[in-house]
C-alpha positions as CSV (number, residue, x, y, z in Angstrom):
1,X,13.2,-39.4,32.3
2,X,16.8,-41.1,32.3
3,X,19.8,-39.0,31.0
4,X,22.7,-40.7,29.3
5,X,25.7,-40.9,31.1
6,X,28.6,-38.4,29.4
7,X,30.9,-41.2,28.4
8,X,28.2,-42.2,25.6
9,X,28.4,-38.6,24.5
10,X,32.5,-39.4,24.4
11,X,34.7,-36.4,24.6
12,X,34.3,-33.1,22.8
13,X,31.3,-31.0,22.4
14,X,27.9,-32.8,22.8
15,X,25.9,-33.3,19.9
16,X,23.5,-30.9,18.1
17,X,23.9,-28.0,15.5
18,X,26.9,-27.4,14.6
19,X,28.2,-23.5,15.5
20,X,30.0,-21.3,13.3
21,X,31.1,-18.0,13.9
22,X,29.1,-15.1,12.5
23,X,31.6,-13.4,10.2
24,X,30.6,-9.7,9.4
25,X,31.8,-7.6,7.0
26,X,33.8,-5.0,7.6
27,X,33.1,-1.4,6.0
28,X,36.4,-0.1,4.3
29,X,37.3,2.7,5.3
30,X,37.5,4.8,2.1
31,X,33.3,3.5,1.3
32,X,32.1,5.3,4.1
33,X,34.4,8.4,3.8
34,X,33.1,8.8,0.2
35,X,29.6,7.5,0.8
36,X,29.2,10.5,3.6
37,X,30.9,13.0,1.1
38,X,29.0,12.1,-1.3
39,X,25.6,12.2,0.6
40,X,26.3,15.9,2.0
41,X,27.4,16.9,-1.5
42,X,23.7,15.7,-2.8
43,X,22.4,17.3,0.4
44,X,23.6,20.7,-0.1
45,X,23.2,20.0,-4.2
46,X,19.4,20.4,-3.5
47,X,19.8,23.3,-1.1
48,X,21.4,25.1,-3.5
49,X,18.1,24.0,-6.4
50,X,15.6,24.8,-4.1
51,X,17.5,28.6,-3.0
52,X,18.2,29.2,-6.8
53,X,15.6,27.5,-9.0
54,X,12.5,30.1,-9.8
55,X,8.9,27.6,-9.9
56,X,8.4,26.3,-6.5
57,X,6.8,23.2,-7.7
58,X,9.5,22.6,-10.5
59,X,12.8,23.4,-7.7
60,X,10.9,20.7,-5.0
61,X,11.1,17.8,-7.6
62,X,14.8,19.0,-8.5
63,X,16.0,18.9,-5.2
64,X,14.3,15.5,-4.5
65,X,15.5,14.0,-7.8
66,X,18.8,15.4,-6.8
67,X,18.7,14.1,-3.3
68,X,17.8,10.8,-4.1
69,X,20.1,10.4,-6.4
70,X,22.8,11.2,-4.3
71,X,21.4,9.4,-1.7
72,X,21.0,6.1,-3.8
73,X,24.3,6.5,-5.3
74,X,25.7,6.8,-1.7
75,X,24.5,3.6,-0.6
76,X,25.6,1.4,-3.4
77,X,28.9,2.5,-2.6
78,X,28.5,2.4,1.4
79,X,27.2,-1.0,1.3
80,X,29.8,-4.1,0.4
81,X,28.5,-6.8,-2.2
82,X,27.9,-10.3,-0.7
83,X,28.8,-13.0,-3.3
């Protein structure tokens, strides 16, 4: 198998795909402090459902709504928009 010499590459990169950088996006700051606060405050939300609420049955679903909720709302803020 014969190679071609580099000067019929000329100078430079050789050829192929071309590379670009992986940009990632950077979290600000103030999403993830008020996605965590927001999180434990749903967290101990349902804690305080499940220590209160008489019906064991009805306080579970309370505190799982609740958690979820939180939880959900949490990431949509935590997690940046692409587009």
């Amino acid at each position: 198998m014969r190679t071609r010499p580099p000067e019929v590459h000329g100078p430079g990169t050789p050829p192929g795909p071309e590379q670009h950088p992986v940009a990632v996006p950077q979290l600000p700051l103030s999403n993830a402090v008020a996605a965590v606060v927001i999180a434990i405050a749903a967290l101990l939300g349902a804690i305080a459902v499940l220590l209160v609420m008489p019906g064991e049955l009805e306080a579970l679903g309370s505190a799982m709504t609740i958690a979820g909720s939180g939880f959900t709302l949490a990431a949509k803020i935590a997690v940046p928009r692409s587009g």
